[in-house]
SEGU-614496 format. One line per field, with one value per residue: x, y, z of N, C-alpha, C in turn; residue in one letter. Coordinates in steps of 0.05 Angstrom, whole numbers, plus 32768, in hexadecimal, padded with zeros to 4 digits. Layout:
BEGIN
npx <- (X/...) .
npy <- (Y/...) .
npz <- (Z/...) .
capx <- (X/...) .
capy <- (Y/...) .
capz <- (Z/...) .
cpx <- (X/...) .
cpy <- (Y/...) .
cpz <- (Z/...) .
aa <- (A/...) .
END
This chain:
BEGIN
npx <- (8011/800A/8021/8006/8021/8007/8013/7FFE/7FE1/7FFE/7FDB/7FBE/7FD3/7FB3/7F82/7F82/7FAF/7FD2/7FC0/7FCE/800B/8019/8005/8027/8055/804C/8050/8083/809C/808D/809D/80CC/80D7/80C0/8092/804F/8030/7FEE/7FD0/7FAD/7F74/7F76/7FA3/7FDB/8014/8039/8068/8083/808B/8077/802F/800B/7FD7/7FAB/7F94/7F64/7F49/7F20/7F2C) .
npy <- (7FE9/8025/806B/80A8/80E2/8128/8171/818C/81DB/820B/821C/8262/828A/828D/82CC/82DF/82D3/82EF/8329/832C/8325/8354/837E/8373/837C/83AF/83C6/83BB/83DF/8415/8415/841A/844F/8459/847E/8485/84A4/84C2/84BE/84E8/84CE/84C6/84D2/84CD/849D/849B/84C5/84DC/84D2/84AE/84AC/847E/846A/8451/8468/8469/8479/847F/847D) .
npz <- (8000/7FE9/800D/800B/8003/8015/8009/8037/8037/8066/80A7/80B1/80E5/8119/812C/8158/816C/8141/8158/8186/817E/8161/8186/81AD/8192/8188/81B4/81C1/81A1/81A8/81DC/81D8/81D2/819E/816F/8162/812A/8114/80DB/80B3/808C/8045/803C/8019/800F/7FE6/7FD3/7F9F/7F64/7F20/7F0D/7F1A/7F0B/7ED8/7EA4/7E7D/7E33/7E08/7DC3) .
capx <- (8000/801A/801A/7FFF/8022/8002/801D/7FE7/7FEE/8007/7FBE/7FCD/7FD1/7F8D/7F80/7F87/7FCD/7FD8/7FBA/7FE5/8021/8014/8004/8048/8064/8049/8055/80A1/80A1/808C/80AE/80F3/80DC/80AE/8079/803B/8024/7FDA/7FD3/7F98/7F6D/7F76/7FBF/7FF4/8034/8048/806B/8094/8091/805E/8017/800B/7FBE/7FAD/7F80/7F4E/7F3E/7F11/7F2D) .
capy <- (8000/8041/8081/80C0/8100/813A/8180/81A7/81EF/8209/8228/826E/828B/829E/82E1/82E5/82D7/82FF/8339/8327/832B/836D/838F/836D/838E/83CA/83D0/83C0/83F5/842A/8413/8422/8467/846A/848C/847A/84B3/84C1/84C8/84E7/84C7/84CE/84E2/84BA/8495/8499/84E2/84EB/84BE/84B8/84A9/8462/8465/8445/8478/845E/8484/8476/847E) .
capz <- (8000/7FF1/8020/7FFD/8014/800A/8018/8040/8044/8080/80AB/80BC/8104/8129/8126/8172/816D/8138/815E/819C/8173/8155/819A/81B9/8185/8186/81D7/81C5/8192/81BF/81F8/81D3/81C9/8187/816C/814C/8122/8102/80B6/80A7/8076/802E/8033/800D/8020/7FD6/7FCE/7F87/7F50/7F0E/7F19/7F14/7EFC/7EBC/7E94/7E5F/7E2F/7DEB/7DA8) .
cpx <- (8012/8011/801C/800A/8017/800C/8011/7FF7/7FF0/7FEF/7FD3/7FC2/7FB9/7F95/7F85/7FAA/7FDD/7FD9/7FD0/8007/8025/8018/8016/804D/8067/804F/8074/80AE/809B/8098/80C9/80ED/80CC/809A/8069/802E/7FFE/7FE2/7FB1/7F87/7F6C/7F97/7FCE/800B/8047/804F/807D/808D/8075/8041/8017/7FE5/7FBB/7F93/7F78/7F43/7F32/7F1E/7F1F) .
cpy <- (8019/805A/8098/80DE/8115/815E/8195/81BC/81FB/821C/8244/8275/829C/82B1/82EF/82DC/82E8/831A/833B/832E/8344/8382/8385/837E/83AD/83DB/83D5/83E0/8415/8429/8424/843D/8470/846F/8482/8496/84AF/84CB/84CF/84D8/84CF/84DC/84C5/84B7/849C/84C0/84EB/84D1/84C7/84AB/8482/844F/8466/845C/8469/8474/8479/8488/8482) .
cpz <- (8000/7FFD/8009/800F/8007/8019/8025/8043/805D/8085/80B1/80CF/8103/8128/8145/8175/815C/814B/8179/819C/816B/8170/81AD/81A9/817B/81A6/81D4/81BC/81A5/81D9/81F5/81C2/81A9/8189/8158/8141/8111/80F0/80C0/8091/805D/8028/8029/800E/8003/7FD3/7FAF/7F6E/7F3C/7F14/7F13/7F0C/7EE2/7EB3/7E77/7E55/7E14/7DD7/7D8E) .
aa <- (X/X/X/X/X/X/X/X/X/X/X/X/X/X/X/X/X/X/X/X/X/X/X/X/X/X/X/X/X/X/X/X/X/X/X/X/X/X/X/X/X/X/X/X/X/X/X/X/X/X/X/X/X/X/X/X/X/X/X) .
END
C-alpha cells in the first residue's frame, strides 16, 4: 500500500494572536522612545514621482 503525502498549506495565525503581537509590538516601540503620529485622511505617503493612474480615453 502506498502512503499519499500531501502538502497542506500552512493555517494562518488566529487573529487574536495576531493582535497580541502587534500591541507587544507596538508597547516596545514606544517604550524605546517613539512616536505614533496621525495622518489625516486622504493624505498621501507617495510624495514625487509620475502619476501612476491609467487614463482611458476614446478615440
Amino acid at each position: 500500500m502506498a502512503t499519499k503525502t500531501t502538502s497542506a498549506k500552512r493555517k494562518p495565525e488566529p487573529a487574536t494572536e495576531t493582535s497580541q503581537s502587534l500591541a507587544a509590538q507596538m508597547a516596545a516601540f514606544l517604550k524605546a522612545g517613539g512616536e505614533i503620529q496621525n495622518i489625516p485622511n486622504g493624505v498621501s505617503g507617495q510624495t514625487q514621482g509620475p502619476s501612476r493612474q491609467i487614463t482611458i480615453s476614446k478615440k
